[in-house]
N, C-alpha and C positions, 0 to 999 in steps of 0.2 A: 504493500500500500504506500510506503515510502517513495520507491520507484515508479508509482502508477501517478501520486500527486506531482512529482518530482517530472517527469514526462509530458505528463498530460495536461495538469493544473487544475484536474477532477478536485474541488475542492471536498466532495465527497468523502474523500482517504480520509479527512483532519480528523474527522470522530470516531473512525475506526481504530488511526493510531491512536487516541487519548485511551480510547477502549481498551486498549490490548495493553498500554502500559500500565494503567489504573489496574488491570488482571495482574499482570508481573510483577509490578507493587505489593500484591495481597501475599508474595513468596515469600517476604522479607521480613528477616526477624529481626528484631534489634537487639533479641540477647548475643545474636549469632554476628550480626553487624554485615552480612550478606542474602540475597535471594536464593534459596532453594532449587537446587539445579531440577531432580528426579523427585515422584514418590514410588520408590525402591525399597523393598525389604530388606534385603543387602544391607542399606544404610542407613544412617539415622537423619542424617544432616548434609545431604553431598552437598559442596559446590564442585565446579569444572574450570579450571581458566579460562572452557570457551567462554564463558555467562560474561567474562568481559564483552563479548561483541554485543549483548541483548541492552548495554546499557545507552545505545545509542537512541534506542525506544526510548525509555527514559525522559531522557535530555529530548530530544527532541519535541515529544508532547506537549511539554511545557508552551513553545512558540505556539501550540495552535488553542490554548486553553485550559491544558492540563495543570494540576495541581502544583505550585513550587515547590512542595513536599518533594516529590520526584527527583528533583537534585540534589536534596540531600540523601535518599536512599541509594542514588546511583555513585556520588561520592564516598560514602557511607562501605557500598560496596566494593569499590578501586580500591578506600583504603584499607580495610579489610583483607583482602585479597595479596595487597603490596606486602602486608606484616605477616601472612600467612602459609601463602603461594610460594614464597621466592625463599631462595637459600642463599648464605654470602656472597655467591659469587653471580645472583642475578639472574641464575636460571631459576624455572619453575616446576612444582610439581602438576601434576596434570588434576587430582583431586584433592579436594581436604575434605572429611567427613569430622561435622561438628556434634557436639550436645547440647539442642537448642535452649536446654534448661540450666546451662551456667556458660555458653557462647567456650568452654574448652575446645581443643583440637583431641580428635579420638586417634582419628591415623591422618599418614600424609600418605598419597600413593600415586604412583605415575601407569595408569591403570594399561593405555595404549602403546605405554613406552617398553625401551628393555627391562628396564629396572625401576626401581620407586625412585631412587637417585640419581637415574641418567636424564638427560635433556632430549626429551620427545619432539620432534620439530613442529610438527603443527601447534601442540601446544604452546612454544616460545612463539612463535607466529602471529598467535590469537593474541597474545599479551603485549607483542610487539607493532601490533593494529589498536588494539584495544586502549593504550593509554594516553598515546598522541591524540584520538580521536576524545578523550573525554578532555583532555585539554584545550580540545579545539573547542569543547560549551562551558568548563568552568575556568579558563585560566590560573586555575592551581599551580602555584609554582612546582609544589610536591610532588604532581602526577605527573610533568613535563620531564625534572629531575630522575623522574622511576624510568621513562621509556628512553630517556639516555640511555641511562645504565644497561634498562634489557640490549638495546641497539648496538651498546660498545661490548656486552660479553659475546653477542651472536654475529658479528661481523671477523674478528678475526678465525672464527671458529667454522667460517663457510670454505665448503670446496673452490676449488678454482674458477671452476663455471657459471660459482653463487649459486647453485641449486644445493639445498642440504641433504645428506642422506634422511633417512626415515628416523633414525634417532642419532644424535650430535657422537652418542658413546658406544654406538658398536662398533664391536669389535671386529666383523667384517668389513669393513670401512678400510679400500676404499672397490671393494666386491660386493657391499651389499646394495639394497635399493634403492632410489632417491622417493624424496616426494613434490613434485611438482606446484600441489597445492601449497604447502608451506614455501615453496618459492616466491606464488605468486602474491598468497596473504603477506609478505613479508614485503615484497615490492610494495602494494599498496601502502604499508605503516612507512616504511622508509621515506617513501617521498612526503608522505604527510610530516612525518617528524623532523624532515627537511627545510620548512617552512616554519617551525618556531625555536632554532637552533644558530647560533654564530654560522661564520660565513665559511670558516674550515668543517666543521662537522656538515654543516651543510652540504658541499662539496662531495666530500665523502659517502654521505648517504646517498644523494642522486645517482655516483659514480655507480655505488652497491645496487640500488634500481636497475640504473639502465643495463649491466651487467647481468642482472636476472632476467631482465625483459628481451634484453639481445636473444639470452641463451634457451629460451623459453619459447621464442621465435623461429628457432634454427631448425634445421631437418630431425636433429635428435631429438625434439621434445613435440615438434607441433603435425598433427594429424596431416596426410593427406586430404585430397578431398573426395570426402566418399568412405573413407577408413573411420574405422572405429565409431559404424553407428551415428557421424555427425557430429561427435565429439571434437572441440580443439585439442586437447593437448594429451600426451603420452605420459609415462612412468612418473603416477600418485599411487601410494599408498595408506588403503583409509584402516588399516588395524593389521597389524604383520603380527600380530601375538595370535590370532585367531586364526590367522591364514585368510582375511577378509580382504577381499580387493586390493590385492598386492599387486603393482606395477600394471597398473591399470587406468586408463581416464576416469577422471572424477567431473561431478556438474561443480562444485567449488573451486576447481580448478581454475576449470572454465570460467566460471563468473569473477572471483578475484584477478584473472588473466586481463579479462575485458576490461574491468576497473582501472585496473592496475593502468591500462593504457591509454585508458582515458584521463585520468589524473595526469601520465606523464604528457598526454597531447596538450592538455589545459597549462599544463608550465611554459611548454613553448607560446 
């Protein structure tokens, strides 16, 4: 509905979006100080790092009517997530499962990843999209300061090609899979992050962009036409623990791809 207002100018969308954030709103606990990913028996309390991306609802409902409440729950949950999610050196885990009845941490676990302590890529991706963009509606200095950080531990730590493998820490590396989507999610934050950073780190992250975006373009990653079902891009992987659509096209691929290039079209 974003994309449809955004498109179209259907004013229609606005109360659909207020709808749906006022709904994701109702996940939020304050003992917990984040939105409730699942209701999963598994857990008591998941979040996901993806739920960074959900707080663009959020923030954005507010412009059309929504409650200012809203920004603080979406704040609420970046910081949250910042003191929770992340370990010294700025990577993340993929899940925290909380106790909503005193906001403690039960477990941390990197549920998609190799391990609870390696850096899963899509999930640094989502965190590396997700914090520029909430900076982009509160100008928090705090949250601009975190998506450095994620930015500078995940740029030296990228292959040559800037495509990351599927997780930062296998050990088959550099024979195991890549993932494409976390390519392109990471294009997108980069450039974004691009735009409220000094004029060297700036540099630097466009460079890291266009670099993904070249290589995401190139014979090795981008579909023919007619292959793969109409699919753009080649070798994503959406859960290598499960043996789930390993090196395979993804539609997030595809969609962050598009993004991703439209953003960089809008710079020129």
């Amino acid at each position: 509905y974003g994309n449809c207002l955004r498109l179209t100018g259907d004013k229609s969308c606005e109360a659909v979006i207020v709808d749906g954030a006022n709904s994701l709103a109702t996940r939020f606990d304050p003992e917990v100080g984040c939105t409730r990913s699942w209701n999963n028996p598994k857990y008591t309390f998941p979040v996901i790092i993806d739920n960074m991306m959900n707080l663009e609802l959020l923030l954005k409902a507010i412009e059309f009517g929504g409650p200012d409440s809203l920004k603080e729950v979406a704040l609420t949950h970046a910081r949250t997530t910042m003191k929770n999610h992340f370990r010294p050196d700025n990577s993340c885990f993929h899940l925290v499962d909380y106790n909503p009845e005193t906001g403690e941490i039960i477990r941390q676990q990197t549920v998609q990843g190799l391990a609870d302590d390696s850096a899963w890529a899509r999930g640094q991706a989502w965190a590396l999209y997700g914090y520029p963009m909430v900076y982009r509606f509160t100008k928090e200095q705090d949250i601009l300061d975190h998506a450095v950080a994620i930015a500078e531990y995940l740029l030296p730590r990228l292959p040559e090609d800037g495509i990351p493998y599927w997780d930062y820490d296998s050990q088959l590396i550099p024979d195991d899979v890549r993932d494409a989507s976390a390519g392109a999610i990471m294009a997108c934050g980069l450039i974004e992050l691009s735009q409220y950073v000094d004029a060297e780190k700036s540099q630097r992250y466009l460079a890291a962009a266009e670099k993904i975006l070249r290589t995401l373009a190139s014979e090795e990653y981008l579909c023919d036409e007619g292959e793969d079902y109409g699919f753009l891009l080649k070798h994503s992987t959406g859960n290598k623990n499960t043996d789930s659509e390993v090196d395979v096209p993804l539609t997030y691929a595809d969609y962050y791809f598009l993004e991703a290039l439209l953003r960089w079209k809008a710079l020129k």
